[in-house]
N, C-alpha and C positions, 0 to 999 in steps of 0.2 A: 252071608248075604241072603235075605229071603229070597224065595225060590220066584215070587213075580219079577223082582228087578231083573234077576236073570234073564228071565221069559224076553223082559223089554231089554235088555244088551244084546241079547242074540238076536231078536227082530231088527236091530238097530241095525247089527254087523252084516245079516244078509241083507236090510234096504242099502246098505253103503257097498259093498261086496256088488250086487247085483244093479248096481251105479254106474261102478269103475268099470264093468264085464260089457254093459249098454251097447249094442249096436250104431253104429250113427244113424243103419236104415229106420229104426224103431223113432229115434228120435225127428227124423225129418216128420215121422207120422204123425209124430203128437206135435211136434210146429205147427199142423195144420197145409202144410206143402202141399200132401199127398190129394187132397180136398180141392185144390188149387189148380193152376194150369204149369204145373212144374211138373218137369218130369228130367229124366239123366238114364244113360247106359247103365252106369254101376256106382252104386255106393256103398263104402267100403268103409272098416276101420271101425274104432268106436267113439263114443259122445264126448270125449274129450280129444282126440287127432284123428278126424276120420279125413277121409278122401270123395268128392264126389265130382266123377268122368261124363266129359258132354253133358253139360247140365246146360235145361230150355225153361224157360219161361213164356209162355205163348208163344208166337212167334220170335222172341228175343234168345238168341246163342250166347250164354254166360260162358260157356267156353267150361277148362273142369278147375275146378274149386277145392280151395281147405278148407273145412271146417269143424268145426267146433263149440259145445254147449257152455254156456255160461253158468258157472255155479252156483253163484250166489241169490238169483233168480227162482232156482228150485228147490228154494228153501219156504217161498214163499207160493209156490206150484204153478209156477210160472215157467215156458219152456223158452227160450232167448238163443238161437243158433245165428253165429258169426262166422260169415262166407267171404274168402278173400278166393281174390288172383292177382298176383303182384304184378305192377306194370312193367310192360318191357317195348324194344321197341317198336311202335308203330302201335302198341297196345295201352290203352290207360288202366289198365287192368277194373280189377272191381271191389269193393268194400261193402258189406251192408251186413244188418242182422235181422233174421225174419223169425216171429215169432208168434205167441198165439197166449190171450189173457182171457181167459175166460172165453166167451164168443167171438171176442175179437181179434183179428189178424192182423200185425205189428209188421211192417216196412221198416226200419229206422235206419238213418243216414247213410242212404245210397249213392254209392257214388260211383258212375262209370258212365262211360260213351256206351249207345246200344243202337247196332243200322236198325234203320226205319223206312227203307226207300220202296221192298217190295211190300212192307204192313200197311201203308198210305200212299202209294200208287193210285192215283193218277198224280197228285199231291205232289211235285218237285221237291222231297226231302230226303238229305241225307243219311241224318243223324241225330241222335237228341240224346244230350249231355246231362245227367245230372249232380247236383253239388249238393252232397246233406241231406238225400229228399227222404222226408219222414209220410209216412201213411198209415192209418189205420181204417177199416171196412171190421165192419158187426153188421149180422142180417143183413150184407147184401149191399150195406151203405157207408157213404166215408163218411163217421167221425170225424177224424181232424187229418193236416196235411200242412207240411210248412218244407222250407226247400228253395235250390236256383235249380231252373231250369233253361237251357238252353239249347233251340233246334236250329239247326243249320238245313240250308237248302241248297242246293245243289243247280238251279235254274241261273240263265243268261241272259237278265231281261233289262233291254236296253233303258236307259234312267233311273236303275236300283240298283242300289250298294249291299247286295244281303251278305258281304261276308263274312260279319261278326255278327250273323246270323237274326235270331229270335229272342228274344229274353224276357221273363217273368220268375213268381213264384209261385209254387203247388199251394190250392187250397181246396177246401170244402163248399160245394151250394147243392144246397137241396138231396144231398143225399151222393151227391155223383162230383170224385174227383175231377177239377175243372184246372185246366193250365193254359190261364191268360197272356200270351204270349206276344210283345211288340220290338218291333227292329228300332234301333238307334234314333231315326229320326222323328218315330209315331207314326211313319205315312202307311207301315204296312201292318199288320195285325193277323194273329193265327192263332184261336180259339181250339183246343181240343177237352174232351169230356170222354171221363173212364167211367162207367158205372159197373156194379159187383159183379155182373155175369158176365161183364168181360165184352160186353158192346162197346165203343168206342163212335166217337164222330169229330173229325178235326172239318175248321173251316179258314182258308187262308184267305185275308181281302186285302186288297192292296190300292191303295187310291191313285186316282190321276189318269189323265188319259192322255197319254204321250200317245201319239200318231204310229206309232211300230205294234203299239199294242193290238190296235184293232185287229191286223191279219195274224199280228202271234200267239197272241194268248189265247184263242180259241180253240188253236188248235194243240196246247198244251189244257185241256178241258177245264179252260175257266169260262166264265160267263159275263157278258155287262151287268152290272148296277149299279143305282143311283152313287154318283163320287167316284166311282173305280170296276172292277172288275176281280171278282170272288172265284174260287173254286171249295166243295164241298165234298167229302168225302165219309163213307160208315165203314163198319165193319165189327167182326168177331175175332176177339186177340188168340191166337192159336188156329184160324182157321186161313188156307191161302184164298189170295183175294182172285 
């Protein structure tokens, strides 16, 4: 065997060798996580069964996760890590893979319940459901975004039915994740907007002017306008409001 092909089997066997050995921590690095608003007590194990305990996403509790690198992925230099926690009860656990292509930062099909009630405060909101939701952000900006979304409120407001909540789909405008979101009837409506550094601004408007509303909803920090009565809210994901 000429003595270069050697050179190149042995390169081979310690890139494969030095694969299988991988830390999972090393590889959340190159995902791009580390960059991110993600953080966890402890990641453990390696890039194919690791472990990772108390894992945050901004303000969001994923609670602790399996995980795992995708191999076929990294053939093409591409890093693809798959985060589970199986549901149980009272939990819908979670599913998604987060990943990183070049400049770009890979969401794909996310799927779990995440509270929301102290991140959007004053905002009457529970919880915000997602089915599938795919995201990408390069420089700071969404790329593309497709997904069900679904937030539930938590408010008792006389002549609204929000119990099957908010409903839309994730998209892209102008650079900043947008989730257009309306209740069953069309009467109520609740705009929110994520842009890369992690600003956020939700706006809930709800039309009609049922007579309960004037003395209550003001004092759940909403406001009149024209058709109904809105409430608006900002913030920074990861920071307490």
């Amino acid at each position: 065997m000429p003595r270069v092909l050697i050179y190149i089997v042995i390169v081979i066997g310690l890139i494969l060798l030095a694969l299988v050995f991988m830390p999972l921590k090393l590889a959340v690095s190159m995902a791009g996580l580390e960059g991110s608003k993600f953080s966890a007590r402890e990641i453990s194990g390696s890039i194919w069964n690791g472990r990772i305990e108390q894992a945050q996403l901004g303000a969001f509790a994923l609670g602790d996760l399996d995980a795992g690198v995708q191999f076929f992925p990294l053939l093409t230099g591409k890093i693809k890590l798959d985060l589970e926690r199986p549901a149980a009860a009272g939990d819908a656990g979670f599913t998604a893979t987060i990943g990183k292509q070049g400049s770009a930062l890979l969401v794909e099909d996310a799927t779990t319940v995440l509270r929301v009630g102290e991140t959007l405060a004053p905002l009457p909101a529970s919880d915000i459901a997602l089915d599938n939701v795919s995201v990408a952000f390069a420089g700071g900006r969404c790329q593309s975004a497709s997904g069900k979304v679904r937030l539930s409120l938590d408010a008792n407001i006389p002549g609204l039915d929000l119990k099957q909540g908010l409903l839309g789909n994730a998209m892209c405008e102008d650079g900043v994740l947008v989730l257009p979101l309306t209740s069953g009837s069309g009467m109520e409506e609740l705009t929110m907007k994520l842009e890369g550094n992690g600003f956020y601004t939700a706006r809930l408007f709800l039309n009609g002017n049922d007579r309960a509303w004037t003395l209550l909803l003001p004092t759940l920090g909403f406001r009149k306008v024209p058709s109904g009565y809105a409430i608006k809210v900002a913030g920074q994901l990861g920071q307490k409001r």
